[in-house]
DRENMI-206245 format. One record per residue: chain; residue number from 1; residue in three letters; x, y, z of N, C-alpha, C in turn. Coordinates in nm, 3 decimals, decimal comma, padded with zeros to 5 digits. Example, Ala and Ser with C-alpha at 12.3 -4.5 7.8 and 13.67 -1.06 7.14 Angstrom:
2
+----+-----+-----+---------+---------+---------+---------+---------+---------+---------+---------+---------+
! ch !   i !  aa !    n.px !    n.py !    n.pz !   ca.px !   ca.py !   ca.pz !    c.px !    c.py !    c.pz !
+----+-----+-----+---------+---------+---------+---------+---------+---------+---------+---------+---------+
!  A !   1 ! ALA !  01,319 ! -00,569 !  00,780 !  01,230 ! -00,450 !  00,780 !  01,320 ! -00,330 !  00,780 !
!  A !   2 ! SER !  01,285 ! -00,225 !  00,708 !  01,367 ! -00,106 !  00,714 !  01,290 !  00,003 !  00,787 !
+----+-----+-----+---------+---------+---------+---------+---------+---------+---------+---------+---------+
This chain:
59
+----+-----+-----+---------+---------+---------+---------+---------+---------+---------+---------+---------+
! ch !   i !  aa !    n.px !    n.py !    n.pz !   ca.px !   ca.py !   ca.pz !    c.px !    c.py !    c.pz !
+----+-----+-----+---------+---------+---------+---------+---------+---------+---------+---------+---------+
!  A !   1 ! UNK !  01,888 !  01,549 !  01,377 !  01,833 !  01,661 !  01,305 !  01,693 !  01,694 !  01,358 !
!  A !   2 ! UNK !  01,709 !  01,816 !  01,396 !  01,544 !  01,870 !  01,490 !  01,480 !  01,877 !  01,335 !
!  A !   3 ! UNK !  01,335 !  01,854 !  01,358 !  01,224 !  01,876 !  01,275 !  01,164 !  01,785 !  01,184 !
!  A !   4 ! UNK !  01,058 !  01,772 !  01,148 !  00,997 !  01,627 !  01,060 !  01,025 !  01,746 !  00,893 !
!  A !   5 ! UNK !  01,154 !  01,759 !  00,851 !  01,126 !  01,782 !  00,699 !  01,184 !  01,677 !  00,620 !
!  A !   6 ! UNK !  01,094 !  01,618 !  00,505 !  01,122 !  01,516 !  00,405 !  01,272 !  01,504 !  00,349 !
!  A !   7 ! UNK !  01,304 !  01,378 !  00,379 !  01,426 !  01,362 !  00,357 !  01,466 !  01,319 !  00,203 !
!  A !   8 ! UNK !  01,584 !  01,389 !  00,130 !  01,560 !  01,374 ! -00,033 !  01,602 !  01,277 ! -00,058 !
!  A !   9 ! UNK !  01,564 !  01,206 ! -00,126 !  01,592 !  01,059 ! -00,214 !  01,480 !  00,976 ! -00,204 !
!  A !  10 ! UNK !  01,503 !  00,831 ! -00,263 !  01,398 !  00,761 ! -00,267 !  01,308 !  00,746 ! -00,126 !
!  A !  11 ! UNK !  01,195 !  00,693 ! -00,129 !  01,086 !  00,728 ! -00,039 !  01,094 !  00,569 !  00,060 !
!  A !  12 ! UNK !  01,067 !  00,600 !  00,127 !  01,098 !  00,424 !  00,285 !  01,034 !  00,332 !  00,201 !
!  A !  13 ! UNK !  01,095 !  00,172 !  00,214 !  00,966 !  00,084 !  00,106 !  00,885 !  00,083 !  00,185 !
!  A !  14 ! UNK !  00,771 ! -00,005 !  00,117 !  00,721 ! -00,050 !  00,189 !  00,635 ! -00,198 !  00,226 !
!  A !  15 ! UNK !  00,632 ! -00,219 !  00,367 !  00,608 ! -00,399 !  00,364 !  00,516 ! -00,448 !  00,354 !
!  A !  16 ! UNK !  00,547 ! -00,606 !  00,326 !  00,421 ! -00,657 !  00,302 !  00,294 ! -00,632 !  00,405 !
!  A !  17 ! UNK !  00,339 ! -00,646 !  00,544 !  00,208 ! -00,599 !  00,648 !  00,205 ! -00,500 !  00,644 !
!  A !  18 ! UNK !  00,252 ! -00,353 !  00,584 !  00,184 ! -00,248 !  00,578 !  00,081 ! -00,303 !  00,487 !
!  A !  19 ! UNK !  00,117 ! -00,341 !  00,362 ! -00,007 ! -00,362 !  00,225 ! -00,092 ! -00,469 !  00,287 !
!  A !  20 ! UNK ! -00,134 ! -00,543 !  00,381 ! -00,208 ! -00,612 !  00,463 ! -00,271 ! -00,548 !  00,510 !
!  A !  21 ! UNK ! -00,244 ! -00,481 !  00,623 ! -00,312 ! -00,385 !  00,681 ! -00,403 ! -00,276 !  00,601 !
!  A !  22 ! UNK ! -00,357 ! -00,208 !  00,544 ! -00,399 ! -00,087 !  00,393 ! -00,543 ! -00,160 !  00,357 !
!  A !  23 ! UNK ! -00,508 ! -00,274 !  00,304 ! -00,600 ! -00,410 !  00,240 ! -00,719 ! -00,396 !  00,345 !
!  A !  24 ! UNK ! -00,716 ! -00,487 !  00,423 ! -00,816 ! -00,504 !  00,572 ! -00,898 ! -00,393 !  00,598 !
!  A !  25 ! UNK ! -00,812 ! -00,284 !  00,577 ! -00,894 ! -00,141 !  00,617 ! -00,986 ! -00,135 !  00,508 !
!  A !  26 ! UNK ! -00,947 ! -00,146 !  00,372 ! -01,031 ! -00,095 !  00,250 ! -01,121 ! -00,212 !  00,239 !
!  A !  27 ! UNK ! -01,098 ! -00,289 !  00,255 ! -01,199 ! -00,424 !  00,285 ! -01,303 ! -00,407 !  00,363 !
!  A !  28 ! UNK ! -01,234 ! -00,356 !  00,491 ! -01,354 ! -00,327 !  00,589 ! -01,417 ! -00,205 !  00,516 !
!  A !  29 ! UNK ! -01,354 ! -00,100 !  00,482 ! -01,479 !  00,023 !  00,451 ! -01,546 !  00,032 !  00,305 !
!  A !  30 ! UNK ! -01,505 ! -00,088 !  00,229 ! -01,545 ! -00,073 !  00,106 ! -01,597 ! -00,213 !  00,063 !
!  A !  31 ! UNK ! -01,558 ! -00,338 !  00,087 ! -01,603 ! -00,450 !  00,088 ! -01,527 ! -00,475 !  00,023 !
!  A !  32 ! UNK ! -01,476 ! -00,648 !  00,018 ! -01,381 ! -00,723 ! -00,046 ! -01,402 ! -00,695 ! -00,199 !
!  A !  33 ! UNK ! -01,516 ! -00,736 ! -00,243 ! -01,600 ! -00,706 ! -00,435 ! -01,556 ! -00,599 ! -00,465 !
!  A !  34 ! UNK ! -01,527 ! -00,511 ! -00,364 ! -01,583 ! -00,365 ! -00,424 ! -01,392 ! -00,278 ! -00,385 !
!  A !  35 ! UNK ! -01,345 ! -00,334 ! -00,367 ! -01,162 ! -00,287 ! -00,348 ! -01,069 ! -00,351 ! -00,456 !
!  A !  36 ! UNK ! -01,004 ! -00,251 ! -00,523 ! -00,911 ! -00,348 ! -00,607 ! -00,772 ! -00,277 ! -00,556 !
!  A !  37 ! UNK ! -00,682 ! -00,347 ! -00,668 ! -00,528 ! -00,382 ! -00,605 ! -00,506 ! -00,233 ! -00,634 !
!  A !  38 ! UNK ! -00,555 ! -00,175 ! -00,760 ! -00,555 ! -00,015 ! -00,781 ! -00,569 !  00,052 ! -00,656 !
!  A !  39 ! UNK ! -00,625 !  00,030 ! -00,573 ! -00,684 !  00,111 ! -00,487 ! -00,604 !  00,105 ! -00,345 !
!  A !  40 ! UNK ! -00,569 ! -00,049 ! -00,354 ! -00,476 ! -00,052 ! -00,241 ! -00,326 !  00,018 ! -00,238 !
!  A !  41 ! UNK ! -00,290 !  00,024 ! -00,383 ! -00,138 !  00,001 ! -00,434 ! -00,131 !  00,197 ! -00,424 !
!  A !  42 ! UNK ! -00,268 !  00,238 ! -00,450 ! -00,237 !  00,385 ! -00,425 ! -00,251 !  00,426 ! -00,289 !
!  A !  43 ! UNK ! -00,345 !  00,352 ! -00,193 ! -00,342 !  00,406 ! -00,046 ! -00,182 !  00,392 !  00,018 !
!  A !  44 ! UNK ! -00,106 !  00,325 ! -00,028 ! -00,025 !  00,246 !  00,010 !  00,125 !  00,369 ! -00,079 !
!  A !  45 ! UNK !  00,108 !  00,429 ! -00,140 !  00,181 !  00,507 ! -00,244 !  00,261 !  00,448 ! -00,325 !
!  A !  46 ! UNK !  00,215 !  00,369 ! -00,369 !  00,324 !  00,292 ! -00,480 !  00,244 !  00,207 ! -00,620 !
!  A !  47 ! UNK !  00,297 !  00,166 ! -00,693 !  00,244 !  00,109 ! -00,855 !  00,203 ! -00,046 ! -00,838 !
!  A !  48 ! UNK !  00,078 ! -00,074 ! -00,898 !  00,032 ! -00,183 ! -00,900 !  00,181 ! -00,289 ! -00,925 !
!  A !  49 ! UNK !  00,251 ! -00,264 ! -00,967 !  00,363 ! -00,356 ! -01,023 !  00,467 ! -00,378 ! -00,920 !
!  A !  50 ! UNK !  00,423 ! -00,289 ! -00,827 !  00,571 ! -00,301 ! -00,731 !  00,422 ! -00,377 ! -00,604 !
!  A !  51 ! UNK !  00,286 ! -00,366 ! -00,544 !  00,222 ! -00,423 ! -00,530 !  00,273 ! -00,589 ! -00,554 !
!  A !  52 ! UNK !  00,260 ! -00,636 ! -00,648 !  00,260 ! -00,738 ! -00,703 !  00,380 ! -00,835 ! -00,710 !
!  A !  53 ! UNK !  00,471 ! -00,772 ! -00,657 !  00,612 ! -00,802 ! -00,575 !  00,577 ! -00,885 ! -00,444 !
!  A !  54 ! UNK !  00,509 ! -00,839 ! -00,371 !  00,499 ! -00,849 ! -00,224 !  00,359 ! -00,955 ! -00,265 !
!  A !  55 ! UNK !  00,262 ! -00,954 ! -00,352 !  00,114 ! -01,062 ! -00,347 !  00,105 ! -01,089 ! -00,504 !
!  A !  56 ! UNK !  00,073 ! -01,216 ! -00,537 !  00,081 ! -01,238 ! -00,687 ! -00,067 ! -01,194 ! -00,679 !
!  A !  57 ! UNK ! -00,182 ! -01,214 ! -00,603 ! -00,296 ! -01,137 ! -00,624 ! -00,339 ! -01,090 ! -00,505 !
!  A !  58 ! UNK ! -00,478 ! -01,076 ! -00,582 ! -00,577 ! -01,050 ! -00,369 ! -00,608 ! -01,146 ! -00,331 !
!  A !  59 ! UNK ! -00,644 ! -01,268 ! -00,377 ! -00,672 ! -01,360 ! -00,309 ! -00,646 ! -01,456 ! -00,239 !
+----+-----+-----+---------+---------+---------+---------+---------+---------+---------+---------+---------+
């Protein structure tokens, strides 16, 4: 199928080294203190609860 249009149904998951990576970045531009799981779990497009699947915390 020619063209990048969104395909309907649920959305690709996504993995734990994406949410690693996501993490590291916001770490680096925001500082470890200063990033929460809120913040990752939305860069990342998904709910603190599905987050928490893949890491019981941040630490």
């Amino acid at each position: 199928m020619p063209g990048s249009a969104p395909r309907p149904g649920r959305p690709r998951s996504t993995s734990r080294r994406e949410l690693a990576l996501i993490a590291l970045r916001l770490f680096t531009e925001r500082g470890f203190e200063n990033t929460t799981i809120e913040q990752v779990a939305a860069e990342a497009g998904i709910s603190e609860r599905t987050f928490f699947r893949y890491f019981a915390s941040r630490t």
